[in-house]
N, C-alpha and C positions, 0 to 999 in steps of 0.2 A: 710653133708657139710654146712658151713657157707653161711650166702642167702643175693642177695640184693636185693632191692626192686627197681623197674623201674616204674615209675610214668607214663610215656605214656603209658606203659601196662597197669597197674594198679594189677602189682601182684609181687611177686617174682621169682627171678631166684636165681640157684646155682650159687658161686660165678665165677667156672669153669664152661664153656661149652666146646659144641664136634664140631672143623669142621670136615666135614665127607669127603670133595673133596679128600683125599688121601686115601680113602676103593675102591675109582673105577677110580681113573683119580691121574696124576702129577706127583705121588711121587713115584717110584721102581713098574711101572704097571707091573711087571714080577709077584711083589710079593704080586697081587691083590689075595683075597680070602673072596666070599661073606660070605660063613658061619661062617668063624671067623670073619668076623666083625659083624655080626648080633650079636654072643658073648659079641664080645665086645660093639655092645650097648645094651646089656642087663646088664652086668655090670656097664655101665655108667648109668644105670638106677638105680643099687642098690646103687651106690654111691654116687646120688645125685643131679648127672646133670640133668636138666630140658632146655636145648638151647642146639638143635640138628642145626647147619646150612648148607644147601646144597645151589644146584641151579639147574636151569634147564639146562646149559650147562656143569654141570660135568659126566662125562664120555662119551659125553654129554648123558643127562637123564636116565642111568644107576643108578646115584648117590640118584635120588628122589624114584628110585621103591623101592633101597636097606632100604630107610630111612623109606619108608612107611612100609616093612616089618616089620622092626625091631620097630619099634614106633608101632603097628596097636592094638588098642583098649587103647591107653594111652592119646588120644586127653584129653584135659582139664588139666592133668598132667603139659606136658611139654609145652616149644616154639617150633614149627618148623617156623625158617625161611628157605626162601627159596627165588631164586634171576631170576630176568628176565633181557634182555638188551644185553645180548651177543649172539654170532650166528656163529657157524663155517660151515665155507664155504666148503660144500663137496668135491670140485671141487679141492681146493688147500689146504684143511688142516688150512687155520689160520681163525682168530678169530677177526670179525666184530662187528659193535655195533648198535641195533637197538632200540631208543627210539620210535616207530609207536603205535599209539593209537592203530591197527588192530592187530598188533602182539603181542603186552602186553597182548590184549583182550585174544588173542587165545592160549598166551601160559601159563595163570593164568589157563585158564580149564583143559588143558593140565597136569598141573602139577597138580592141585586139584587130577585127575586119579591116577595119577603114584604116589603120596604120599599116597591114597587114604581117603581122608579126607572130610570133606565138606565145611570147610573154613580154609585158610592159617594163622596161627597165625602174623609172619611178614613177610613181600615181598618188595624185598628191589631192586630197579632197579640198575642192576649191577654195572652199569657205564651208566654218562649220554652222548648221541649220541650227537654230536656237530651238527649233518644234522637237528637236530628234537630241536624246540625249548622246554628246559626244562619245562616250564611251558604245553606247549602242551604233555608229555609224564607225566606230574605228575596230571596232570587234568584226564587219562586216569586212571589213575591209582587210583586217589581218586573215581573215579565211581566205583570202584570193590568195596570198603570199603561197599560204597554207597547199590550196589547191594548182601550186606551179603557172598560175596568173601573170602574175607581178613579184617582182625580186625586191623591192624595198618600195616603203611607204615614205607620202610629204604629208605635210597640213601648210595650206595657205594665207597669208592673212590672220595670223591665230597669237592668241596669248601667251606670255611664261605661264601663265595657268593650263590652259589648255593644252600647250605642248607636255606638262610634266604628266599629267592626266591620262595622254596618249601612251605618252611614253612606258607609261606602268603596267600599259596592255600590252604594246608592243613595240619595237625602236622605232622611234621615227629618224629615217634617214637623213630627210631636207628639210628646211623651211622656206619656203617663197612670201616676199613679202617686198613692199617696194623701198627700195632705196637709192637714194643719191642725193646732190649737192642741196637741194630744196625737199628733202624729201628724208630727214637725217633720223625721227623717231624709232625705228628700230632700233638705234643703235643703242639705247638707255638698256633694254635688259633680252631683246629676244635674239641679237647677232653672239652676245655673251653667255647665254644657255646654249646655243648651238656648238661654241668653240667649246664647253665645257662637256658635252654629251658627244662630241664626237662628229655633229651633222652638221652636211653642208648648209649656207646660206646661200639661195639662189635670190638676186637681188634682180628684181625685173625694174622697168622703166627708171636704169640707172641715167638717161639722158634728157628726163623731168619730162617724157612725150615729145622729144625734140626740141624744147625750147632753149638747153645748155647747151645745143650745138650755136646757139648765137644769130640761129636760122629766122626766129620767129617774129615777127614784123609786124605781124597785124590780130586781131579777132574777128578775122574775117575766113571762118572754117563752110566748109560744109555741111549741111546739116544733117549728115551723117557721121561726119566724121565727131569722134569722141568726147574732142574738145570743146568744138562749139557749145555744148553748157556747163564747161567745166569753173571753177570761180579763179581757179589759176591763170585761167584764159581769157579773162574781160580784156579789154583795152586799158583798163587802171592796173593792174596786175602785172599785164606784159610793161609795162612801162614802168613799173617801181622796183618789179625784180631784178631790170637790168643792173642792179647795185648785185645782183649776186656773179652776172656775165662776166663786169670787169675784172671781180679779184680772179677768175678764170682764166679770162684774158691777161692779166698780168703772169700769171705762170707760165699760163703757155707759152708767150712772149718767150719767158726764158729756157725755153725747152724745141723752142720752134714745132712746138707741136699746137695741134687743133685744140678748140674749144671741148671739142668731143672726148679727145682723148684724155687730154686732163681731168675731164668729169669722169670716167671710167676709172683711169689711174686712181685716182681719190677712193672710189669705191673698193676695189681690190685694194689698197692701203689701211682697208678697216679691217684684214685678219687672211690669215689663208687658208681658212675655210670658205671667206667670202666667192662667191662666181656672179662678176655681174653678166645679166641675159639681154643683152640690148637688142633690139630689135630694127630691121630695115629691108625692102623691097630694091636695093640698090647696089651692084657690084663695089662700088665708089664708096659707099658706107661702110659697108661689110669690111673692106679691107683697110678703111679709118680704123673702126673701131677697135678691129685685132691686133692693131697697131700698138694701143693702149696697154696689151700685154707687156711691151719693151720697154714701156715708160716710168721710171723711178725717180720718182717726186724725193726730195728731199725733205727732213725736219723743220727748215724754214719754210718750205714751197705747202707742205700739211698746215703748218701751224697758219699758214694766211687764208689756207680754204676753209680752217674752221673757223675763223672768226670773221667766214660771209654774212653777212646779214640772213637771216631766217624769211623763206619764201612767203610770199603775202599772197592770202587767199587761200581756203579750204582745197584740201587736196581733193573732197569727191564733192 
C-alpha cells in the first residue's frame, strides 16, 4: 500500500487505516464476531495498514482487548491509537465526557492492559469536557508523554481554537474528526491547521456509516445499531441523498471502481496529511477499501465530487 509520512510521528503510515469501533460496538452489534475480525485484522496487516484506531469506550473496552489480540507482538510495526474522555453512564446507558486529570491517569493504565502494550502509540482525548478546562486535561495528559506512557498526543472532534490552545502546551500530533463525501466541515479550517502544524488528520467515517458504499436501502436498523436515530438515517434522508450517490457513481463509472472507493479517494485527495480510518467487520470490505489507496481521481473527477449536493439531515 501507498504510505504517508506523518511528521509528528516521525514515520509512516499506510495511506488507509482501520477503525475498529464497529468489530465490537455501533454498527449491526447482532453481527459482532470476534474471531473474524481478528482475521480481518490480520489481513489488514498483510495489506498494509499500519493505523489500527479504537478507544477505551468502544464496546465499551471490549474494542481495546480485541485490538490487543489481534496487534499482540506487532508493536513498532503499526499505530495504535486509542481515545480517552468518554464514559457511559451504567445507570442510564448514555454517554458523558470526562476531561479529569485522575481519570485520563487511570484510564491510560487501563488501556495500556487491555491493548497489552507498554506504551500507547497516539491517545487522542476523545472529546474535550466543557466542565474541565482544556488546558487542565491536556497538561494531564502531556505528563503520560512525559512519563513513557504514550509517544504522541490527538484531540477529537475539537476546534482551531482548541487545537492551537493544546498546542501551546504541547504538539498535538493528530486530529480525528469525521470526514467525507456528506460530511465536508472540517475541511473550512481544521484539515488546514493540521497541514500547517505538521499533524496528521485522521478522517473516521469516511464512508458517511456505510451509506456512500451505495449499500443503504432502507431505515430499517436495529435498535442498536447507531444509526437507527441518527437524522442522516430517516427514510427522507436516505432517499434525497442519493443525489450525492450518483455524482459517485458517475466517477466510479469511470474508474471502474466502487462507490466506496471513490469516496475514500476523495477523502485522501484532501492533503497528504489526510489518513482516512474506515471501518468494517468484513474481509471483502477491508480489501475494497485499501483498494482506494491506488485510486487517482483526476481534476475533473474532484471538481464533480465537490459540487455533490451537501447531505440532508443533521450529522448527530
Amino acid at each position: 500500500m501507498r504510505e504517508r509520512w506523518v511528521a509528528a510521528l516521525g514515520r509512516a503510515v499506510g495511506a488507509v487505516g482501520l477503525g475498529c469501533v464497529g468489530m465490537s460496538a455501533e454498527y449491526r452489534p447482532a453481527d459482532i464476531d470476534d474471531e473474524r475480525s481478528l482475521l480481518v485484522l490480520a489481513r489488514a496487516l498483510e495489506l498494509g495498514v499500519t493505523m489500527f484506531d479504537t478507544a477505551d469506550v468502544y464496546g465499551p473496552f471490549t474494542n481495546e482487548r480485541l485490538v490487543g489480540r489481534g496487534l499482540r507482538g506487532r508493536a513498532g510495526d503499526v499505530v495504535i491509537s486509542t481515545k480517552v474522555g468518554l464514559v457511559i453512564d451504567e445507570a442510564t446507558g448514555r454517554t458523558r465526557r470526562s476531561g479529569d486529570p485522575a481519570h485520563i491517569r487511570a484510564s491510560c493504565d487501563a488501556s495500556l492492559a487491555r491493548l497489552g502494550v507498554d506504551v500507547i502509540d497516539l491517545y487522542y482525548l476523545h472529546r474535550v469536557d466543557p466542565a474541565v478546562p482544556l488546558e487542565v486535561s491536556w497538561d494531564a495528559m502531556a505528563d503520560l508523554v512525559l512519563a513513557g506512557k504514550v509517544r504522541a498526543l490527538g484531540l477529537s472532534e475539537a476546534t482551531v481554537g482548541q487545537l492551537a490552545a493544546a498546542h501551546a502546551i504541547h504538539p498535538v500530533a493528530a486530529v480525528q474528526s469525521e470526514l467525507s463525501m456528506w460530511t465536508r466541515g472540517p475541511l473550512a479550517a481544521v484539515t488546514a491547521w493540521c497541514q500547517a502544524n505538521g499533524a496528521l488528520f485522521a478522517a473516521y467515517a469516511p464512508l458517511g456509516r456505510g451509506y456512500l458504499t451505495g449499500t443503504v436501502r432502507t431505515a430499517a436498523f436495529e435498535p442498536d445499531d447507531i444509526r437507527s436515530g441518527n437524522p442522516r438515517f430517516t427514510a427522507e434522508a436516505i432517499a434525497r441523498n442519493q443525489a450525492i450517490l450518483a455524482v459517485i457513481d458517475r466517477v466510479a463509472r469511470r474508474h471502474g471502481a466502487s462507490l466506496a472507493q471513490v469516496s475514500i479517494a476523495w477523502v485522501l485527495a484532501q492533503g497528504e496529511h489526510v489518513v482516512p480510518i474506515p471501518g468494517t467487520k468484513q474481509i471483502r470490505y477491508l480489501e475494497e477499501n485499501c483498494g482506494a489507496a491506488d485510486l487517482d481521481l483526476t481534476p475533473a473527477d474532484l471538481a464533480d465530487l465537490d459540487a455533490a449536493p451537501q447531505a440532508v439531515g443533521d450529522r448527530y
